[in-house]
C-alpha positions as a printed Julia matrix, in Angstrom:
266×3 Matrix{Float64}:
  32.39   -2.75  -11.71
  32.89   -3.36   -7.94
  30.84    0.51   -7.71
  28.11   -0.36  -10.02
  27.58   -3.58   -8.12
  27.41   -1.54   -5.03
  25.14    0.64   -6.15
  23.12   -1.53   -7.45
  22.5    -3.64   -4.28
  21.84    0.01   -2.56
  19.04    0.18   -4.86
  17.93   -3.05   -4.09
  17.96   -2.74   -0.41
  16.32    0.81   -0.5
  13.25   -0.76   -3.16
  12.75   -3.75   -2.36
  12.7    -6.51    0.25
  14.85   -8.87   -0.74
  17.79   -8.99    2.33
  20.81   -7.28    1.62
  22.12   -7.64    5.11
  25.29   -8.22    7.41
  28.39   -8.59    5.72
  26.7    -8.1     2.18
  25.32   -4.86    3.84
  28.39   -3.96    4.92
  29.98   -4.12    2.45
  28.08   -2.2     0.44
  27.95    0.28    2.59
  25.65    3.57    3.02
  25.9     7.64    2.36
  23.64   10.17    0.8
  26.11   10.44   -2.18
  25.53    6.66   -2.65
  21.73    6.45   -2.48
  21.75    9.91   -5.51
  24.06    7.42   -7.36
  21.76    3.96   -7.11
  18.8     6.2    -8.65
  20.48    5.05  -11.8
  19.72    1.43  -10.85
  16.03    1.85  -10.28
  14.86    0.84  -13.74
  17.21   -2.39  -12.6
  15.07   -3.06   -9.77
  12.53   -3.71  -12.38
  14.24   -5.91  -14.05
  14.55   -8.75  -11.13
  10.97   -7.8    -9.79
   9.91   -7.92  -13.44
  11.58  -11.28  -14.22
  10.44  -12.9   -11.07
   6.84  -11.71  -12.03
   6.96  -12.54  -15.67
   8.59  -15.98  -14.96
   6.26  -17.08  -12.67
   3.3   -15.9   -15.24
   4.97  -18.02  -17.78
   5.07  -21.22  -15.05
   1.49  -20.78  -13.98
  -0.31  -22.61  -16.68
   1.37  -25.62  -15.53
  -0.21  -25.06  -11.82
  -3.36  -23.91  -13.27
  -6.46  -25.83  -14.72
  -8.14  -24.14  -17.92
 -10.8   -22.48  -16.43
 -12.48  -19.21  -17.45
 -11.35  -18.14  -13.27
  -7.62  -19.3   -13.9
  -6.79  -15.67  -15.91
  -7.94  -13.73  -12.71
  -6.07  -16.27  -10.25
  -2.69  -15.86  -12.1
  -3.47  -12.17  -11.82
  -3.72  -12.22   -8.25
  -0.73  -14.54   -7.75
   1.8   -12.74   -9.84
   0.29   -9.38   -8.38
   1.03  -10.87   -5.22
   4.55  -11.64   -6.29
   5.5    -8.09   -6.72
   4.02   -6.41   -3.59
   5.97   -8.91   -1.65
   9.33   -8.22   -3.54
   8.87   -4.83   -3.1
   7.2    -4.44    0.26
   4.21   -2.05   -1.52
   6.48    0.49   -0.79
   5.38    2.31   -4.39
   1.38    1.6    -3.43
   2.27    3.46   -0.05
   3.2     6.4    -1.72
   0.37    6.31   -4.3
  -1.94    6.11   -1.01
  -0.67    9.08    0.54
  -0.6    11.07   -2.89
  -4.18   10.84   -3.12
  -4.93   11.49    0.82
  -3.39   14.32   -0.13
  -4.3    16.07   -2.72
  -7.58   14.33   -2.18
  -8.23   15.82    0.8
  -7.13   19.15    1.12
  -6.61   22.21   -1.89
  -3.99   24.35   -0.02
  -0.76   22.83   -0.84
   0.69   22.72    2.78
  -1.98   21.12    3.84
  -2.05   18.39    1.17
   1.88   17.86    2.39
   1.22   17.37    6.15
  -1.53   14.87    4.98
   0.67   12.63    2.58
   3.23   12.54    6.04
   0.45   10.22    8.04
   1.06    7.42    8.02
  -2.36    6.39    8.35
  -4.97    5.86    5.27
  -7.5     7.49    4.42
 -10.56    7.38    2.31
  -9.1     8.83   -1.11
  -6.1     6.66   -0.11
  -8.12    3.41   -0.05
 -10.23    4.36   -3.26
  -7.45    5.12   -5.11
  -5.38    1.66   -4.15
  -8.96   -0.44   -4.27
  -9.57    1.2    -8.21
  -5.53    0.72   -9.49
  -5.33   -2.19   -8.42
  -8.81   -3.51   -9.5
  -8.34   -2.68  -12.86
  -4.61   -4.21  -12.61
  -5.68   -7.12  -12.07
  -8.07   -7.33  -15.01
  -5.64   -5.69  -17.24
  -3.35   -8.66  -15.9
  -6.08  -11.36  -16.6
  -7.07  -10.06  -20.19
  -3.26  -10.34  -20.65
  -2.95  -13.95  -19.37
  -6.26  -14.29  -21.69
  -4.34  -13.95  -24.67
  -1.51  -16.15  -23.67
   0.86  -16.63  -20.54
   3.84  -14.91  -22.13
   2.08  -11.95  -23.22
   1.4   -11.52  -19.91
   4.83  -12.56  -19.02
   6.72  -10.09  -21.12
   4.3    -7.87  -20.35
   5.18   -7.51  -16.61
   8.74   -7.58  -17.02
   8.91   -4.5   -19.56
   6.2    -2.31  -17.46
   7.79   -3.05  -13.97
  11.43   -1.86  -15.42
   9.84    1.26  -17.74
   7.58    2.28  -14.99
  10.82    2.41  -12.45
  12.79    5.01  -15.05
   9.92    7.65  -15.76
   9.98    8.75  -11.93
  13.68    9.73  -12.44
  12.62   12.02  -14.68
  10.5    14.19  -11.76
  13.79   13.98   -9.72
  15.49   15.62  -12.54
  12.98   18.4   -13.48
  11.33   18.78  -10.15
  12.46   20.11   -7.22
  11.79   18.39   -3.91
   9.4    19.65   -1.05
   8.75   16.83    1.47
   9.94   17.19    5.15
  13.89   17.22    4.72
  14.43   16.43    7.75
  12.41   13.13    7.77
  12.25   12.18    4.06
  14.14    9.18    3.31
  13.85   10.45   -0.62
  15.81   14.15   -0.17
  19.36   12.6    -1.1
  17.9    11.29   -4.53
  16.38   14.95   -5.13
  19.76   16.57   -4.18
  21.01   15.92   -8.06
  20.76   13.07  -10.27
  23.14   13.24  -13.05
  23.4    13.55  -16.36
  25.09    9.93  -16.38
  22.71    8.25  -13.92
  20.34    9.04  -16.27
  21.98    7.73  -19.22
  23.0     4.39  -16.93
  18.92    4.25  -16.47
  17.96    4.31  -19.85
  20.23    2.14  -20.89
  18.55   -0.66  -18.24
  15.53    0.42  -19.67
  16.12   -0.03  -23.55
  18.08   -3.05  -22.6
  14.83   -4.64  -21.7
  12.89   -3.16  -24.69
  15.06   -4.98  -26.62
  15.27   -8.14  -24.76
  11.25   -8.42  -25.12
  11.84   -7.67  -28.95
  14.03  -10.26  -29.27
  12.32  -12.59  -26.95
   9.14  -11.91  -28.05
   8.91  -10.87  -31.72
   6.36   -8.86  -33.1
   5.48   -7.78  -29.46
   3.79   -4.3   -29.99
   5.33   -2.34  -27.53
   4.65    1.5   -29.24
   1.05    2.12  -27.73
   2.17    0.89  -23.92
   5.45    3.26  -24.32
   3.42    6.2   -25.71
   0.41    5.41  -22.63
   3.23    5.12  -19.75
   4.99    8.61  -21.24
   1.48   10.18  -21.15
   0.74    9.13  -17.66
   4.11   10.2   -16.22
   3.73   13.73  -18.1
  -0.01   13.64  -16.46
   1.75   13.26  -13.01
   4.73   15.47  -13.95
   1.94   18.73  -14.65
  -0.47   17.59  -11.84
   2.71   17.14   -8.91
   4.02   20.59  -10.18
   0.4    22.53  -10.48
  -0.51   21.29   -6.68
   2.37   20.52   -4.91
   4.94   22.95   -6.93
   7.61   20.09   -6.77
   7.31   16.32   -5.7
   8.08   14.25   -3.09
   9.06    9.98   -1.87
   5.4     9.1    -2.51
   5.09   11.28   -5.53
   8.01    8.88   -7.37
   6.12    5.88   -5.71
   2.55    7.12   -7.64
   4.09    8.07  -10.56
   5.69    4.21  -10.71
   2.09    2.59   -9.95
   0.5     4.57  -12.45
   2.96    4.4   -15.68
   2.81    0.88  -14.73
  -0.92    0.55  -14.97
  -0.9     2.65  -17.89
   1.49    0.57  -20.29
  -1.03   -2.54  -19.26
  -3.9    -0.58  -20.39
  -1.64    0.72  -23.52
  -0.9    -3.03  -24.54
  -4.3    -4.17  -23.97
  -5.99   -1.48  -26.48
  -3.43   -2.62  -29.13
  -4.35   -6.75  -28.73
């Protein structure tokens, strides 16, 4: 147990901003063989962004006037929420991807590209469109009711976090080695870190079907699978593997997908 905590507050350190530091950082300690272990946790991660989010969806109608604006406001807010618990260190990545392979065709190329740190214009369309329509995914969401929206971000902020482990496992990785803070998670994930993250992840599931009955949670799953195997065949046709920002994309846009899934099914 004293492991899986450890592990788990790797994760959170590595994924997030919320301070794990001095003596709790300590004793949690750090290695290579550690971070490849936390993958399993990443679908956990999700969970306490997820909850935070959803919660505070669920709370905002009593901050909130009825108004025809207040959807897109709670949108904003809970959208908010999440890039500060997580530092946009997953929006990062889907910026670089499409500098990237938005700006250049040769493969090397597109790889020294997604290493600047600066953004460019593919990297500012691409954030300015997910987000865009996140947000009015978000409000239709809130439209319908506060804890459809609420359930809503919980389950798509912990599924979204588990698909990318699945590019780790099938993929091989081809960032910089020598700078890439993502090369120990490409080393090998396990057969059981996997099995530890789906079992986060249809934890969840079923805690939204229980919480939530009759939530229709099919057509999101089936849109979020289809947008991870449309990364999965797009990362391995241009880049011939994946790298840190590739797993940070691929989160962003199963996310957005199971909103848009959910939304075509209400």
């Amino acid at each position: 147990m004293l492991t899986f905590v450890r592990h788990y507050l790797l994760a959170l350190q590595f994924f997030s901003r919320v301070p794990v530091t001095g003596r709790l950082a300590s004793w949690v300690g750090y290695s290579p063989a550690m971070l490849r272990a936390s993958a399993a946790h990443f679908p956990g991660i999700g969970w306490l962004v997820g909850a935070i989010c959803g919660g505070s969806a669920v709370l905002l109608p009593l901050a909130l006037p009825q108004t025809p604006m207040s959807a897109m406001v709670a949108a904003v807010l809970v959208t908010i929420a999440s890039v500060l618990l997580t530092g946009a260190f997953h929006e990062d990545g889907l910026a670089d991807v499409a500098d990237g392979l938005g700006g250049s065709a040769d493969r090397m190329r597109a790889l020294d590209i997604m290493k600047d740190s600066r953004i460019g214009a593919f990297g500012a369309l691409a954030l300015l469109l997910v987000i865009t329509l996140k947000l009015a995914l978000l409000a239709v969401l809130w439209s319908v009711g506060p804890s459809v929206m609420g359930w809503a971000l919980f389950a798509a902020h912990v599924v979204s976090r588990f698909f990318p482990l699945l590019l780790v496992r099938t993929m091989r990785h081809v960032g910089d080695e020598g700078r890439s803070k993502s090369k120990p998670l490409a080393d090998q994930i396990s057969t059981a870190s996997v099995l530890v993250a789906c079992l986060w992840t249809l934890a969840a599931l079923l805690l939204v079907i229980l919480a939530a009955p009759g939530s229709a949670l099919a057509w999101p799953l089936a849109a979020a699978t289809l947008a991870c195997l449309w990364m999965w065949r797009w990362f391995r046709r241009r880049l011939q593997g994946f790298t840190g920002d590739c797993l940070g994309a691929t989160q962003q846009i199963c996310e957005l997908a199971f909103y848009l899934g959910l939304v075509s099914t209400l």
